[in-house]
C-alpha positions as CSV (number, residue, x, y, z in Angstrom):
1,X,26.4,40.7,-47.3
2,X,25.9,39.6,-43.9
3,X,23.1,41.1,-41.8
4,X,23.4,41.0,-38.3
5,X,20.5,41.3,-36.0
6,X,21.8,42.6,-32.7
7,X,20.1,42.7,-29.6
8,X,22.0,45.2,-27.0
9,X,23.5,44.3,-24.0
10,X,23.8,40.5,-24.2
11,X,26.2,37.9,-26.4
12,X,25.0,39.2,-30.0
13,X,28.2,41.5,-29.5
14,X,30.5,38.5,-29.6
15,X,29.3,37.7,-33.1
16,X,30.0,41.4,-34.0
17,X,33.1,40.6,-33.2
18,X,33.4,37.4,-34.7
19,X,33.1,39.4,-38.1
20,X,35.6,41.9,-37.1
21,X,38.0,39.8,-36.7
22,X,37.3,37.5,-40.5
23,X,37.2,40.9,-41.8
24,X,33.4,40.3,-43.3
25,X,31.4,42.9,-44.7
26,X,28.2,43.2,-42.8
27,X,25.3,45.3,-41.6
28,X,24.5,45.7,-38.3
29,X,20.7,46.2,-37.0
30,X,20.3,47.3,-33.8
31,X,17.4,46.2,-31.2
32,X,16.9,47.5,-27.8
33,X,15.4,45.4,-24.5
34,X,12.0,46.0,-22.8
35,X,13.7,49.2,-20.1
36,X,11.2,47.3,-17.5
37,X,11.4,43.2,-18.6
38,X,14.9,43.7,-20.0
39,X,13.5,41.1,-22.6
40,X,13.5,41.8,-26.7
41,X,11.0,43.7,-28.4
42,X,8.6,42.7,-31.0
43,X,10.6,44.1,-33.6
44,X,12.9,41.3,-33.1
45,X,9.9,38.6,-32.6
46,X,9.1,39.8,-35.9
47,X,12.6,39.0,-37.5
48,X,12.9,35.6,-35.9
49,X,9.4,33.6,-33.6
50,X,12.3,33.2,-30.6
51,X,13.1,36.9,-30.3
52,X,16.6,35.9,-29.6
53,X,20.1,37.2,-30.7
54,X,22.4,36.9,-32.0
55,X,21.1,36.1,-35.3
56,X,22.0,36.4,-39.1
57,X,20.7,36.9,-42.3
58,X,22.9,35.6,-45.4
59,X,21.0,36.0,-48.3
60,X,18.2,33.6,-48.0
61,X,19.3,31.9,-45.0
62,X,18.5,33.2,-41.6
63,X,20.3,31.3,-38.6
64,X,20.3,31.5,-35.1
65,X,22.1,30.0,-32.2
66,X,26.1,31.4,-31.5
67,X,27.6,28.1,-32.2
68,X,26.0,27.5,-35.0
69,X,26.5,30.9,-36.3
70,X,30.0,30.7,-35.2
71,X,30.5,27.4,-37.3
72,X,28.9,28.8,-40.4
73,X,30.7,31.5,-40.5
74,X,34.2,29.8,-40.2
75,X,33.1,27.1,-42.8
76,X,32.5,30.2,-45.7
77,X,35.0,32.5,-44.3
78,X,37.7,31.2,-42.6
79,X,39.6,29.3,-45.6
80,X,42.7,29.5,-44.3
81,X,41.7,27.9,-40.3
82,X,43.2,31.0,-39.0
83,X,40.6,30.4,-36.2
84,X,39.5,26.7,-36.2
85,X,41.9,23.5,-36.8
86,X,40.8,21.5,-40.1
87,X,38.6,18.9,-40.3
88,X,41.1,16.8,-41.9
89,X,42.8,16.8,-38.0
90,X,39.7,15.3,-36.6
91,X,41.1,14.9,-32.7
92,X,41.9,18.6,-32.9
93,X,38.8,19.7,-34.6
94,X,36.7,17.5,-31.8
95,X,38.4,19.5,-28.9
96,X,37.9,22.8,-30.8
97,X,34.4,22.0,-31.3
98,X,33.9,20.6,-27.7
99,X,35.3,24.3,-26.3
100,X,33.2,25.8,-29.3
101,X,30.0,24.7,-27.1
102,X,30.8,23.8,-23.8
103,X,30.1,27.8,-22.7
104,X,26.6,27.5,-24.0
105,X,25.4,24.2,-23.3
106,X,27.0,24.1,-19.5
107,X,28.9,27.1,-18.5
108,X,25.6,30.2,-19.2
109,X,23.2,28.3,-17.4
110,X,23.9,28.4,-13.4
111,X,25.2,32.3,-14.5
112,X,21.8,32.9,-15.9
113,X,20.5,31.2,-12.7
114,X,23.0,34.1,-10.5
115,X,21.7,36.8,-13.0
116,X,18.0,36.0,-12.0
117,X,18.3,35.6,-8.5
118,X,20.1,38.9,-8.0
119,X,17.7,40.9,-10.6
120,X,15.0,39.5,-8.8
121,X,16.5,40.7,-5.1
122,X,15.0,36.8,-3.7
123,X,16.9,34.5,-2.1
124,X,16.5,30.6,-3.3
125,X,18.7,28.3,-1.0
126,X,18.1,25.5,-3.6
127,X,19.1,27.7,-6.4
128,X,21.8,29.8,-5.0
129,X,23.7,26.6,-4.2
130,X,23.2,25.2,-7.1
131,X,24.5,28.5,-8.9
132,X,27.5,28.8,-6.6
133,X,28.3,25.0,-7.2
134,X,28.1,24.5,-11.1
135,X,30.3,27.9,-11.5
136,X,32.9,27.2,-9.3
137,X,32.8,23.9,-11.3
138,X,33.1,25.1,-14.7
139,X,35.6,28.4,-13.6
140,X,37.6,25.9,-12.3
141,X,37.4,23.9,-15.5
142,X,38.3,26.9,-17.9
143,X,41.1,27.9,-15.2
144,X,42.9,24.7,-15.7
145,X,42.0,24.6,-19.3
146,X,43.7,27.8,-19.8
147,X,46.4,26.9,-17.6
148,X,49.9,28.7,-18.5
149,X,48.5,29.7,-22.1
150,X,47.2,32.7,-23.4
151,X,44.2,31.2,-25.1
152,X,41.9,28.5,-24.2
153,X,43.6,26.0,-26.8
154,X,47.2,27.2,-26.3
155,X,49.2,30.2,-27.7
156,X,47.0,31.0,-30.8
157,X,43.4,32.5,-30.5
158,X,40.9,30.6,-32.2
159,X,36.9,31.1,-32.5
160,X,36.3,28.9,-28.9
161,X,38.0,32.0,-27.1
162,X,34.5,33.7,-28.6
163,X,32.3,31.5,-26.1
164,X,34.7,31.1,-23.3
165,X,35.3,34.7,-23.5
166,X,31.5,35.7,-23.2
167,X,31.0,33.4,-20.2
168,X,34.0,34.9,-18.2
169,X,33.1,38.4,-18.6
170,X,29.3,37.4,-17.6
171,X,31.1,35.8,-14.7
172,X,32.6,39.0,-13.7
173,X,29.8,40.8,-14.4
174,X,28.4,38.4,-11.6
175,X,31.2,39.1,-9.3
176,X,32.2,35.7,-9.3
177,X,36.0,36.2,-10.5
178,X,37.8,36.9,-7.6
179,X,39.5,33.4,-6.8
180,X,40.6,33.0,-10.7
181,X,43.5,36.0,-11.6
182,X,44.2,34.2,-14.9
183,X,40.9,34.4,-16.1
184,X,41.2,38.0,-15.2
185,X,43.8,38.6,-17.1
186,X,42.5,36.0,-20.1
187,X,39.4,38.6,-20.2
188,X,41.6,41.5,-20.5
189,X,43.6,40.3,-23.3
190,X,40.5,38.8,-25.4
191,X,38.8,42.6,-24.9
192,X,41.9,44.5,-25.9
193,X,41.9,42.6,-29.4
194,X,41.5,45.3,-32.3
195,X,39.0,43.5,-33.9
196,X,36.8,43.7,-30.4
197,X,37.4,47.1,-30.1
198,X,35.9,47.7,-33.4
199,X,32.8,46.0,-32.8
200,X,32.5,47.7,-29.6
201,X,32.4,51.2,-31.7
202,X,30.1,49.4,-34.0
203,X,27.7,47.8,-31.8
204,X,27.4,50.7,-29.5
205,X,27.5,48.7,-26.5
């Protein structure tokens, strides 16, 4: 059985849902921020030296990182490529797998720089601009991406819409959604699936 180590309020809840919707049997233990530093605990130090989530235990392995736990978990479970093209269509797997990390390695970082600045109630002219820049940039990117289709790959939901969908609702979170209705809308349909709504309940969000 899969053991999920979930941190609350962050993007451990997307890999809840991630085993919602493969239908795996899991366990789900729950860790709480710091109420004053928002940061994890040492209860999650102790499961992992990073302190980070999401991560997951499969019997002897213990993995962290989203897209790598995204990747595992499609590789044992996803025999069919319900959610991910197969390998043997390598131009289509290297666009999935291309969308599968673009929100973590360009899209989270000028939102975590936004989520700073306004937790911290200080102005940084060098900082804000660079914020407002890089995600204007990369909404702009997923906009056009997304285009006329429901998904960010076309008409069929696939495990990039995980990523893309964490970074557009921290995006809203940030305010920063106004000028892009389709991603709006691309939110609402991801977060009216079943299988998020169940992880959701789980995860006590």
């Amino acid at each position: 059985m899969i053991i999920l180590h979930h941190l609350r309020i962050g993007r451990s809840m997307f890999a809840v849902w991630q085993l919602e919707e493969l239908g795996v049997d899991y366990e789900i233990k729950v860790y709480h921020r710091h109420p004053e530093t928002f940061l994890a605990q040492e209860d999650l130090k102790a499961v992992h030296p990073l302190g980070k989530s999401p991560v997951i235990e499969d019997g002897d392995l213990l993995l962290s990182e989203s897209g790598a736990i995204t990747t595992y978990l499609l590789e044992k479970f996803d025999t069919q490529n319900k959610f991910a093209p197969p390998r043997s269509d390598i131009e289509e797997w290297a666009k999935f797998t291309q969308w599968l990390h673009y929100p973590e390695g360009s899209v989270f970082g000028p939102l975590l720089v936004r989520m700073i600045l306004l937790r911290s109630g200080q102005e940084h002219q060098a900082l804000n601009a660079y914020s407002e820049r890089e995600t204007a940039l990369h909404l702009g990117h997923i906009s056009d991406q997304l285009a006329e289709n429901e998904f960010i790959l076309g008409n069929s939901f696939s495990a990039a819409d995980f990523g893309v969908t964490y970074v557009v609702s921290l995006a809203k979170r940030l305010g920063q959604l106004q000028p892009y209705a389709s991603l709006d809308a691309y939110l609402e349909r991801n977060l009216s699936r079943p299988a998020y709504k169940r992880a959701v309940e789980k995860a006590v969000e």
